[in-house]
N, C-alpha and C positions, 0 to 999 in steps of 0.2 A: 260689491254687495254680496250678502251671502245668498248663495244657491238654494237653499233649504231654512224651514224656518225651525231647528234643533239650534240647544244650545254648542253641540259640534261645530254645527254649519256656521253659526255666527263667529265661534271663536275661528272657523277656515277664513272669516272675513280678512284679506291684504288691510295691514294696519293696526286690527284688531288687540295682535298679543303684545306690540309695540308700547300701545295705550297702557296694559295690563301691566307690563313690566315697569313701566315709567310711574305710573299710579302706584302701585307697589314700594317703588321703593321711597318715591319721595312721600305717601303717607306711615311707611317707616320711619322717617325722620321726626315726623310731623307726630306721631304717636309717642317714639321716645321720649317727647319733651310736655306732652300735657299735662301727665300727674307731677314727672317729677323737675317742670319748671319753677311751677309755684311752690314744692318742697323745697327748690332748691333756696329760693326767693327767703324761706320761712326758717333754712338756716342762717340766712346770713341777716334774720333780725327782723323780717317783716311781719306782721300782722295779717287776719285772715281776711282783711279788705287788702292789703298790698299782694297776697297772696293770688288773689282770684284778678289784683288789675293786671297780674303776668297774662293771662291769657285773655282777658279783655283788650289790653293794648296790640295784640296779635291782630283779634280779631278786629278790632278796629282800621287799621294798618289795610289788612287783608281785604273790607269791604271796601277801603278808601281807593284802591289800587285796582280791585276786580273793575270800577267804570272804566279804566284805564284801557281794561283789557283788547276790547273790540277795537278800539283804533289801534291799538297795537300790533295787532295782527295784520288790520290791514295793509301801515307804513310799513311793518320791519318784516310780515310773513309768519307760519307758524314756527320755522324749525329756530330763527334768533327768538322770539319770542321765550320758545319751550327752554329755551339751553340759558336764555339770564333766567327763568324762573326756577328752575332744579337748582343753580348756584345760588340764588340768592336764599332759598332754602336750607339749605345745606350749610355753607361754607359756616354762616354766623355761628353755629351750633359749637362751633370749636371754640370762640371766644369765648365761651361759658366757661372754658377749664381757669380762666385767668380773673374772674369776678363772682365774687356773690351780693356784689350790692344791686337793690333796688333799683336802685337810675338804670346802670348797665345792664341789667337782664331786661329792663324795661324796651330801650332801647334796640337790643338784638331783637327782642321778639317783635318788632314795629321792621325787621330788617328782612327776618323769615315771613312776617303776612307778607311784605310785597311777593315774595316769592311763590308762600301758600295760594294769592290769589291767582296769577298766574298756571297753577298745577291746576286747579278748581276750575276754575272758567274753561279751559282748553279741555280739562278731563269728559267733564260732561257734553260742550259740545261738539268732541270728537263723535262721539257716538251717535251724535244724528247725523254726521258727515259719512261716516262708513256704512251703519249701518239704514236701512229703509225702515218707515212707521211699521209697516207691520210685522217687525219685528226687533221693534226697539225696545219693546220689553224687555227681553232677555239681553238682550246687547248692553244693559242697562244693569242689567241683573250681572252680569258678568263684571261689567266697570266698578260696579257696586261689592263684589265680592272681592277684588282686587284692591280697596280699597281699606273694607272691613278685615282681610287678613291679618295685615298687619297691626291694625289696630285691635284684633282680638289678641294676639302673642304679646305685643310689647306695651300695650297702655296697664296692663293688669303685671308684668314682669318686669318694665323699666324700673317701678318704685322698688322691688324683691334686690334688682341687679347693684340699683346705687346703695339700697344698705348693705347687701354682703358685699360686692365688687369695689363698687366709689363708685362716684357720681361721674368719674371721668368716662367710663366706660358708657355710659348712659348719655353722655354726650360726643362720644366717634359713633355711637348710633345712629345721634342726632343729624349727623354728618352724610347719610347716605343719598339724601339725594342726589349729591355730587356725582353720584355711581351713574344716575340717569342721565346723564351728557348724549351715554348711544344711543336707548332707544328713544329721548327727544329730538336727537337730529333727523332718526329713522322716520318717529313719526312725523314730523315737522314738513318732512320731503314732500313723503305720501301725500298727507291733506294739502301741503303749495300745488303741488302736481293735478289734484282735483280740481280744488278750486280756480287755477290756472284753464285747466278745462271749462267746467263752468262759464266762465269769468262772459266769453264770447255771446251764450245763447240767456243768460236772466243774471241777475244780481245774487253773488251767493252769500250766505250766512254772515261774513265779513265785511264784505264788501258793501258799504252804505255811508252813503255822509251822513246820513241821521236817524233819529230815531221818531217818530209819533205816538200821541200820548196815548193809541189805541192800545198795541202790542201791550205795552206796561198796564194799563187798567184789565186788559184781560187774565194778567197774571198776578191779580191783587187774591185771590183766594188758593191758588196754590202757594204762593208765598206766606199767607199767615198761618195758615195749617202747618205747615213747614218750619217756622218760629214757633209755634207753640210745641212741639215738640222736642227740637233741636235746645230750646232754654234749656228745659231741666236736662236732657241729654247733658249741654256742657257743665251743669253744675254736677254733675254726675263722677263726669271725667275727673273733673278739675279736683272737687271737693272728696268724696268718697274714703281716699286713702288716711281724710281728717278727720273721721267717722268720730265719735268719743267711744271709747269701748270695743270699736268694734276691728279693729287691725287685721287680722287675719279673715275673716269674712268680707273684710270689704272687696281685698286685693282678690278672692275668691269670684265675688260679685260683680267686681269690674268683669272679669273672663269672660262671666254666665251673659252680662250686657252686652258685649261685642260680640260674642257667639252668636248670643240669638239675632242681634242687628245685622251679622254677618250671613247666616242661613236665612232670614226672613226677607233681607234686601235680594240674595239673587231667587229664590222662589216665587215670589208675590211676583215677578217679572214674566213668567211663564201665563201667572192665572190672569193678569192684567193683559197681554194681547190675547188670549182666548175670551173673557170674560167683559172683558171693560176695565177701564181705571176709577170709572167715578163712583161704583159703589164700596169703593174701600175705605177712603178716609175718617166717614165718622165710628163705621166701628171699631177701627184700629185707635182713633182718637180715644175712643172710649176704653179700650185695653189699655191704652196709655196713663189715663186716669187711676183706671185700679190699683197699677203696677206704683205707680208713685204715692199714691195714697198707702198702699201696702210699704212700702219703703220709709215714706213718713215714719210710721208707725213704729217699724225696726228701729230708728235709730234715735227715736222717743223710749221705746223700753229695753232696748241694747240689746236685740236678739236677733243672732245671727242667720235661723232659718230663715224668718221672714223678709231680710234683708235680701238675701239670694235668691227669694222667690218675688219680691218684688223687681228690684233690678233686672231678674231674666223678661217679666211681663214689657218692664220699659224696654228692655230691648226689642223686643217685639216690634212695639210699636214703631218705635225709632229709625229701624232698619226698614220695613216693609212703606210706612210715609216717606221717606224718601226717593225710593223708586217709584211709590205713582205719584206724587205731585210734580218730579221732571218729567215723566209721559206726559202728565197735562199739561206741563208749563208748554212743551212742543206742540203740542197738539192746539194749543190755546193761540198760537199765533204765529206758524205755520213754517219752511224752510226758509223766508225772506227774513227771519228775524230774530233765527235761532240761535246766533252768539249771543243777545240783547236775551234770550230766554234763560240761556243759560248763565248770564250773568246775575240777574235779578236773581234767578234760584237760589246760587251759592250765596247771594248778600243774604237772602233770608237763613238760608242753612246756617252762615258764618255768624250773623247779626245775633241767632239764635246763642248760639255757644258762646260766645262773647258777653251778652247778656246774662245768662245763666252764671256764666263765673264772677260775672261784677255785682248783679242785682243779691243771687242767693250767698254770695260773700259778705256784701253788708248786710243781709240781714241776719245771718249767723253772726257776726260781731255784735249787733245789738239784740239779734234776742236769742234764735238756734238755728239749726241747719233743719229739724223738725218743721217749722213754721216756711222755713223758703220751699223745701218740696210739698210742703201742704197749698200754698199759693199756685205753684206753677202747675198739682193736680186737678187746680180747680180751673185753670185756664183751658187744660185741655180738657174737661168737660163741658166747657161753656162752649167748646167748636165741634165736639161731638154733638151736641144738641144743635148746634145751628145747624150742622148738616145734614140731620137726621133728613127734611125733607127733601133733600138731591136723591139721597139713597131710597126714598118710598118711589122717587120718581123714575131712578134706575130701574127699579127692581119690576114695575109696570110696562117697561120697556121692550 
């Protein structure tokens, strides 16, 4: 545990930069290939419903495999668990130099979720494993910026690389999690090592034959919070570079998205264990609204300021809901059920983005890409509103 509660102290946490690095590099991978899968998908002849099912079948793949995960852990342990999820992430990324059909990219990307959920599950409940509640903020905040790094460099650069470079280059990217083999063995040890410890005096986070339908009904509202913002996030990712008009602000925009989801996610970690986690979600919801309603609008009248002032507002949101709805989902049902917490999270994060690329894809095919970000602003203002009275009640507190 760390000694101090700075975000130094935490990253001094044994295990801590292990996490970091292994997050790192396999959401490198995982980044290289979001925008430019389904571009790739759209050279070799698909449409912008086949386009958005590249990363729907991912995420589907990915939620089908994260229930997987907690007994995985338990039979096989972290450190085999963490080493098949970095390869099965990774390795596929290479068969993309030899396909651009439909089927086949369809199919790798159902080969990288199992691996995606794997890295997801494990990532975030590493973190209530090293780190203690009262300062899992930041521990979170930390995991969290490790994660948004790379996704601010390469989800706005990967599309820049495959036009000037090729697309092959965009795929030994895609390849990196392979490089995480060290620090998943590293960290794999550590957390066996603990919960090995553990294992004698209480049931730890893994270790449970089952589940009870309390833990999950307590985590029904941070997961849909979580989905409504994660949608349009993925149609974001996914679609953005499809922009009509708008090519060079978008790939600008995508940056200004991950930036800010990347600064918002490890900050709001800091002010959520000083402050609370529960009075954040509906006003962040509500910045979430803006920002996509302001983005609507951009790419209804082709204008690139408001595009990048929109997208930066979503990132906002996007990055900061992330980091407290996992504080709640732990907090919601306590250290006996924390893989089961952090599984459900990632379905809703993953279910999120997966939806966003399939739902606002068909509706761009049949009407615009204006009308799917105008739906998905209007979702997340209908949970800013619901939650408005938790936050009067916070704030009374």
């Amino acid at each position: 545990m760390a000694q101090d509660g700075t975000r130094a102290g935490v990253l001094r946490t044994p295990g801590i930069r292990a996490l970091m690095a292994l997050s790192m590099l396999g959401f490198a991978g995982y980044s290289s290939l979001l925008s430019t899968a389904p571009l790739w998908a759209v050279r070799g002849g698909a449409d912008e419903a086949g386009a958005g099912m590249v990363n729907a079948v991912m995420m589907a793949a990915t939620v089908a495999f994260q229930t997987l995960v907690p007994s995985s852990l338990l039979r096989l342990g972290w450190r085999t668990t963490l080493t098949a999820g970095v390869l099965l992430l990774g390795a596929p990324s290479l068969a993309l130099l030899f396909t651009d059909s439909l089927t086949g990219i369809l199919l790798l990307s159902a080969v990288r979720g199992a691996g995606f959920a794997v890295i997801t599950v494990c990532g975030s409940s590493a973190t209530a494993v090293l780190v203690g509640p009262a300062h899992r903020g930041r521990a979170i905040g930390l995991y969290g910026l490790s994660i948004a790094l790379p996704q601010m460099l390469l989800v706005p650069s990967s599309v820049w690389i495959a036009e000037q470079v090729g697309f092959w280059a965009v795929f030994v990217l895609g390849a990196l999690p392979v490089a995480a083999v060290v620090p998943a063995l590293l960290l794999g040890s550590r957390i066996d090592r603990l919960e090995g410890q553990a294992a004698p005096e209480a049931p730890s986070g893994s270790a449970r034959s089952g589940t009870s339908g309390r833990p999950l009904l307590a985590l029904i509202v941070p997961s849909l919070v979580l989905l409504s913002i994660t949608t349009p996030g993925g149609a974001l990712l996914t679609f953005a570079p499809q922009f009509p008009g708008l090519g060079g602000p978008a790939v600008v925009g995508l940056f200004l998205f991950t930036l800010t989801a990347a600064a918002t996610r490890w900050l709001v970690g800091g002010l959520a264990d000083r402050f609370g986690h529960r009075g954040f979600p509906a006003p962040l919801s509500l910045i979430g609204a803006l920002g996509l309603g302001l983005t609507a609008w951009a790419v209804s009248s082709q204008s690139g300021a408001a595009l990048l002032g929109g997208m930066a507002l979503t990132g906002i949101a996007y990055g900061s809901l992330q980091n407290v709805t996992l504080i709640e989902a732990f907090a919601s049902v306590g250290p006996r059920h924390r893989d089961i917490a952090s599984m459900v999270w990632n379905i809703g994060f993953d279910c999120g983005t997966g939806l966003g690329a399939l739902l606002v894809g068909f509706i761009a095919a049949g009407t615009s890409f204006t009308v799917g970000l105008e739906i998905t602003a209007g979702v997340c203002l209908l949970v800013a509103v619901a939650l408005a009275p938790r936050l009067l009640v916070h704030a009374r507190s």
